[in-house]
MIFITOR-753782 format. One line per field, with one value per residue (C-alpha): z negated, x negated, y; residue in three letters; residue number from 1. Coordinates in steps of 0.25 Angstrom, whole numbers. Layout:
BEGIN
Z (Z:...) $
X (X:...) $
Y (Y:...) $
residu (ALA:...) $
num (NUM:...) $
END
This chain:
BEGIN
Z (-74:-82:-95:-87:-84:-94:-101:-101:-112:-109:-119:-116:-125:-129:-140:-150:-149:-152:-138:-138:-155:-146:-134:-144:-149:-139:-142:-143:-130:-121:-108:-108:-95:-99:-112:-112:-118:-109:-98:-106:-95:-88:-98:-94:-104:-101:-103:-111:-121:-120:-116:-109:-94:-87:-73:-66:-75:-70:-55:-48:-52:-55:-50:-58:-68:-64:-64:-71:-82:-82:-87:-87:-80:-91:-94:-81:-75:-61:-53:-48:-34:-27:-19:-7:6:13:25:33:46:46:33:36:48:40:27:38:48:59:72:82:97:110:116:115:104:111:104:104:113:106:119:124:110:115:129:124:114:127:130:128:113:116:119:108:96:99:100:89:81:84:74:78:78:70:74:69:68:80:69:68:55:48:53:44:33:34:34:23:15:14:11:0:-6:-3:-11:-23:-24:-21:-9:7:18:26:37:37:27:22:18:5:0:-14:-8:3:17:29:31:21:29:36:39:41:26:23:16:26:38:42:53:65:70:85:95:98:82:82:93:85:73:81:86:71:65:79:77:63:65:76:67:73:57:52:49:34:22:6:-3:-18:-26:-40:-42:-31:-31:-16:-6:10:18:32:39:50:57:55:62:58:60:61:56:45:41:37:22:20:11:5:6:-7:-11:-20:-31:-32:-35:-44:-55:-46:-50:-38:-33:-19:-14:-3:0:13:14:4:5:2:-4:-16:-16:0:-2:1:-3:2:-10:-4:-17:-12:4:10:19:18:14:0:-1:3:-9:-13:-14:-27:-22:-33:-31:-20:-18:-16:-7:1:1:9:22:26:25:24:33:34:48:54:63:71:60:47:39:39:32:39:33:42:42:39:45:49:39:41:38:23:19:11:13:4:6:-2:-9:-13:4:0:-13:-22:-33:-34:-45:-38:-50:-53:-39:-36) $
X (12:11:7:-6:-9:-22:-18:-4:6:11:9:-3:-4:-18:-29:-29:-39:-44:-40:-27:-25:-28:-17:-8:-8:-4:11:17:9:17:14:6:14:29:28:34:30:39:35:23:17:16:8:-6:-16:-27:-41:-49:-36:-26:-15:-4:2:13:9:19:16:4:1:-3:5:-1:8:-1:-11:-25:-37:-49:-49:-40:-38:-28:-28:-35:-45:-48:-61:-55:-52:-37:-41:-49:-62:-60:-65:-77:-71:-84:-79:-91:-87:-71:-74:-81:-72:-60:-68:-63:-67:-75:-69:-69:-56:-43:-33:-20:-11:6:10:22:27:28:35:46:47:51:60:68:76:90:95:101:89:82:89:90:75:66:61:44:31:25:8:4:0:-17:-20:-28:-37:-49:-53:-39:-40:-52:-46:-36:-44:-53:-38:-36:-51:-52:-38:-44:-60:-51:-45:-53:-50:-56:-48:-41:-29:-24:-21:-33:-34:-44:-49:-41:-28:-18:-24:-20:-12:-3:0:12:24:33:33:41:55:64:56:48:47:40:32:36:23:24:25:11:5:7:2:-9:-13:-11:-21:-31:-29:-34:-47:-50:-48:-33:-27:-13:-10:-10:-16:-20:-19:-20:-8:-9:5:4:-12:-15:-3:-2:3:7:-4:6:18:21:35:45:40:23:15:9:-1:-2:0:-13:-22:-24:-14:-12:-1:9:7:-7:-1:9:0:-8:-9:-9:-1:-1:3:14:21:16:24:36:37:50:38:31:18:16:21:8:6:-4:-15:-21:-28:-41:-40:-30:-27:-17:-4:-8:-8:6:15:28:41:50:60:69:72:79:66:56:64:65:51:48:43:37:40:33:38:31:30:26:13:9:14:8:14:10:14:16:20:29:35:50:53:44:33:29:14:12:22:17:20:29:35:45:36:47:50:55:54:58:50:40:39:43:49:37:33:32) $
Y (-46:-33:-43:-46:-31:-24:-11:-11:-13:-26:-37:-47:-58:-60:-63:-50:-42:-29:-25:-32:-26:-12:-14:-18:-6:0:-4:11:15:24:31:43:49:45:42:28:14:7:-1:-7:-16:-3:6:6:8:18:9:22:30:19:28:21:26:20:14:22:34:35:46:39:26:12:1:-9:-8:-6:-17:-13:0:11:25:35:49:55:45:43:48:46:56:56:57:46:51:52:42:52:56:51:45:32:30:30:21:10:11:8:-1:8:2:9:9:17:11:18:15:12:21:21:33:42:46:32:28:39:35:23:29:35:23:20:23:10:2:10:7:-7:-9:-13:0:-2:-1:12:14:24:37:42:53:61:68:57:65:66:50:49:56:47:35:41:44:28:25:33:25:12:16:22:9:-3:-6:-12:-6:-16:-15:-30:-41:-47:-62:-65:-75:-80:-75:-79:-83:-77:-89:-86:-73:-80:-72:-85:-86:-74:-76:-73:-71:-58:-50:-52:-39:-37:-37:-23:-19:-28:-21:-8:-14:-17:-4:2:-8:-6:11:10:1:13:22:27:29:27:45:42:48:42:51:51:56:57:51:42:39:34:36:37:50:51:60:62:59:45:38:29:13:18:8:15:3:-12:-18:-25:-32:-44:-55:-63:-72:-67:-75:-72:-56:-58:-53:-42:-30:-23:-10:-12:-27:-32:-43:-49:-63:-64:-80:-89:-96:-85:-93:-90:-76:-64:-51:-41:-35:-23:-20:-23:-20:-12:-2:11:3:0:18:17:21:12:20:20:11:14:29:35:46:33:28:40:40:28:30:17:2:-10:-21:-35:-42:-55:-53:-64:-73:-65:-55:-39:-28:-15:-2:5:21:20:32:44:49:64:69:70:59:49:35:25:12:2:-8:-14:-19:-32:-39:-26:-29:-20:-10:6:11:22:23:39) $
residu (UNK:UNK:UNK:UNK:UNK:UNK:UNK:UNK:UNK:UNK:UNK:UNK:UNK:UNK:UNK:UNK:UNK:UNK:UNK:UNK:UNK:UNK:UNK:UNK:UNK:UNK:UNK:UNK:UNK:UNK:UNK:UNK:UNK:UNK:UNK:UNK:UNK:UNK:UNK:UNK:UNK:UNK:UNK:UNK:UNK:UNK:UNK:UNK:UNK:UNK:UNK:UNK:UNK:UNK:UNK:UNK:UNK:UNK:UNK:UNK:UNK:UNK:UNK:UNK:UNK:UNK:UNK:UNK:UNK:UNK:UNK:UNK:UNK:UNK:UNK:UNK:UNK:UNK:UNK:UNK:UNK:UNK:UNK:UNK:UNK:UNK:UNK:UNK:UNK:UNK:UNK:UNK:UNK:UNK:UNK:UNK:UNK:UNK:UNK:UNK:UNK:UNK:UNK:UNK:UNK:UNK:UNK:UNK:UNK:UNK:UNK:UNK:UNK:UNK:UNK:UNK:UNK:UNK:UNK:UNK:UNK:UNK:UNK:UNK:UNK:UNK:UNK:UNK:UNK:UNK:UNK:UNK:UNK:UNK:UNK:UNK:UNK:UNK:UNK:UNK:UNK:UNK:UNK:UNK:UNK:UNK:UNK:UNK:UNK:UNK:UNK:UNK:UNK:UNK:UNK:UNK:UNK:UNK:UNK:UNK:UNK:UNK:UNK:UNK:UNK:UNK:UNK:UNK:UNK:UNK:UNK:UNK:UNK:UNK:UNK:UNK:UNK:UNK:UNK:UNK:UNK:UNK:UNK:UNK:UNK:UNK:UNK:UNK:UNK:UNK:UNK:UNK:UNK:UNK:UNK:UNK:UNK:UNK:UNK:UNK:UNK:UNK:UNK:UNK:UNK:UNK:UNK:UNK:UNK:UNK:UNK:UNK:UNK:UNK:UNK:UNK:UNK:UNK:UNK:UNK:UNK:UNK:UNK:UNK:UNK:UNK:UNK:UNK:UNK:UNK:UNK:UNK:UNK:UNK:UNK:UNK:UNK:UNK:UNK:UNK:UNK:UNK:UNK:UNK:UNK:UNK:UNK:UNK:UNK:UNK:UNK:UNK:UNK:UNK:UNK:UNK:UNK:UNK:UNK:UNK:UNK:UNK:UNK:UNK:UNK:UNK:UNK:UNK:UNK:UNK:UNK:UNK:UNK:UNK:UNK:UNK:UNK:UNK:UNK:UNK:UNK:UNK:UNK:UNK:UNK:UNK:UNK:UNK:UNK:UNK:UNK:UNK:UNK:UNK:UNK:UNK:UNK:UNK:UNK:UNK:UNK:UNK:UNK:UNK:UNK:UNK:UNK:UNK:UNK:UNK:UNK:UNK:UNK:UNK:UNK:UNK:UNK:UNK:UNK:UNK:UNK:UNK:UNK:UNK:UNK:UNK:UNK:UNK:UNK:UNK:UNK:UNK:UNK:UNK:UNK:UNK:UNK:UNK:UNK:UNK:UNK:UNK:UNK:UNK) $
num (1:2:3:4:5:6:7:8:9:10:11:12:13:14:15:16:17:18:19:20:21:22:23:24:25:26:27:28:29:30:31:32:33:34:35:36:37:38:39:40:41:42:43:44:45:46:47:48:49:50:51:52:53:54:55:56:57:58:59:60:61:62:63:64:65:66:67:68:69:70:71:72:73:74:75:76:77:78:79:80:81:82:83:84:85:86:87:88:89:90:91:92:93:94:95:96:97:98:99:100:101:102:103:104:105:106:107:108:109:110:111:112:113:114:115:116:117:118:119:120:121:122:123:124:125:126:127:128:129:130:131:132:133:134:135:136:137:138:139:140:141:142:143:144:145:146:147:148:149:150:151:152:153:154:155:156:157:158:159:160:161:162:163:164:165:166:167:168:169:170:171:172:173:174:175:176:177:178:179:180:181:182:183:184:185:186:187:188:189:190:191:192:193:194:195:196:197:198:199:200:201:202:203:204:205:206:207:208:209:210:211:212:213:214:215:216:217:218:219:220:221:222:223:224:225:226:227:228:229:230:231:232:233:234:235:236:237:238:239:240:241:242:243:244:245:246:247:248:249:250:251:252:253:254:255:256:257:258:259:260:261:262:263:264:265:266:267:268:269:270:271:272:273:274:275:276:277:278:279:280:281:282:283:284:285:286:287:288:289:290:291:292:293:294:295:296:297:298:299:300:301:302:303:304:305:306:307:308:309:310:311:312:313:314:315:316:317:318:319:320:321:322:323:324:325:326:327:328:329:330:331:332:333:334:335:336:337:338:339:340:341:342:343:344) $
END
């Protein structure tokens, strides 16, 4: 894949030119940051002096090489920090579609959670662990920072906010989205858990937001902190975007794309793209699985089920996240064969 990739150091056979006479200089080219010519289909070439950088040398990282021109921190004439969404409330409420209602939103009581919590430790540890609703913020301005926070990821890069799997013409139909097909089975989401799920998705078209933050980090680039108290098994979002069969990605250069059906048949399997509409999830950061210290940092898990005879993926908190933490999962859930090495 890397062989197909503009302004790296792996070999493309082509024509000579007096562009190709150029790259072919660049033979002794090492990384400005470590130093280091290895790891050539990795060394991105800056488009204006020609200097060379490591993808995961980089702050923030690049997990692929970028479409279109690109310049390195000093010859860029971008700022480091994106501009931010206006935190105008009609403009927040158009960006997100937030629906306009005088009826109640029917929330999950916490003193009801611990009535039923007061059973027999018996009868308690034999149940089924349950998907919790999350908790929005009481603040309606701190809710529209927060929204505002995500729209100003989404503008800074390309994207349509979207909260479900969207179906586009060119790439796998809805059809395709059928849960039957995965190898091994999956499992079914309980009613209850879709009854949560449920009141997530209607709490956020009212504009009842998930207590989450986007920031910008200038190791990281765009990255999700908890802007309070979030407990074990919360639905912290949906995985969304659009569905594609996997083997019309296998050459995508995209950073931010998950397997929604791993076949027994690889032409039937899907992935979700959420390059070009997404929702918070694709500003959830992967955790380098390869180290004790990344592994520590997880704190959420992404865990595919069968609704009503689809498959969704839902992010889910592993274990409770304090206000301030930021967010990480295991990309590598299930095929382990995603690149973590130089994950922060």
């Amino acid at each position: 894949m890397a062989s197909l990739r503009r302004r790296t150091m792996a070999p493309k056979p082509r024509p000579v030119s007096s562009k190709s006479k150029r790259e072919d200089s660049y033979t002794d080219t090492c990384c400005e940051e470590c130093g280091s010519g290895e790891s050539p289909s990795e060394l991105l070439l800056c488009d204006k002096c020609d200097c060379g950088f490591h993808l995961f040398c980089l702050r923030p990282i690049l997990a692929s090489v970028p479409k279109g021109s690109w310049f390195c921190p000093s010859c860029s004439d971008h700022k480091k920090k994106p501009k931010s969404f206006p935190l105008v409330q009609t403009k927040i409420v158009d960006f997100f579609r937030i629906q306009r209602s005088s009826e109640p939103i029917q929330k999950i009581s916490p003193d009801s959670r611990k009535r039923r919590k007061r059973t027999s430790i018996l009868k308690v540890s034999k149940k089924r662990r349950k998907l919790l609703a999350f908790n929005p913020c009481e603040d309606p301005i701190r809710r529209l920072e927060q929204m505002a926070s995500l729209a100003t990821a989404l503008t800074a890069t390309g994207a349509d906010f979207r909260n479900e799997l969207t179906y586009v013409p060119g790439m796998a139909p809805r059809s395709a989205n059928c849960a039957a097909l995965e190898q091994g089975g999956m499992q079914v989401l309980p009613k209850e858990d879709m009854e949560t799920l449920d009141l997530c998705k209607n709490m956020m078209e009212r504009g009842e937001w998930p207590p989450l933050m986007v920031v910008f980090d200038p190791r990281e680039g765009f990255t999700v902190e908890a802007d309070r108290f979030i407990k074990d098994l919360t639905i912290i979002t949906e995985y969304v975007g659009d569905v594609d069969y996997l083997e019309n990605r296998e050459n995508d250069d995209g950073d931010s794309m998950m397997t929604l059906i791993s076949a027994a048949d690889p032409s039937k399997s899907l992935v979700i793209c959420p390059d070009k509409r997404s929702n918070i999830a694709r500003f959830i950061n992967g955790i380098n699985n390869h180290t004790p210290d990344g592994k520590k940092k997880q704190n959420v898990k992404c865990v595919r089920f069968d609704v009503n005879g689809e498959c969704r993926a839902l992010l889910i908190a592993s274990r409770d996240i304090p206000k301030g933490e930021r967010l990480y999962y295991d990309y590598n859930g299930y095929e382990h064969e995603y690149p973590t090495e130089h994950f922060v």
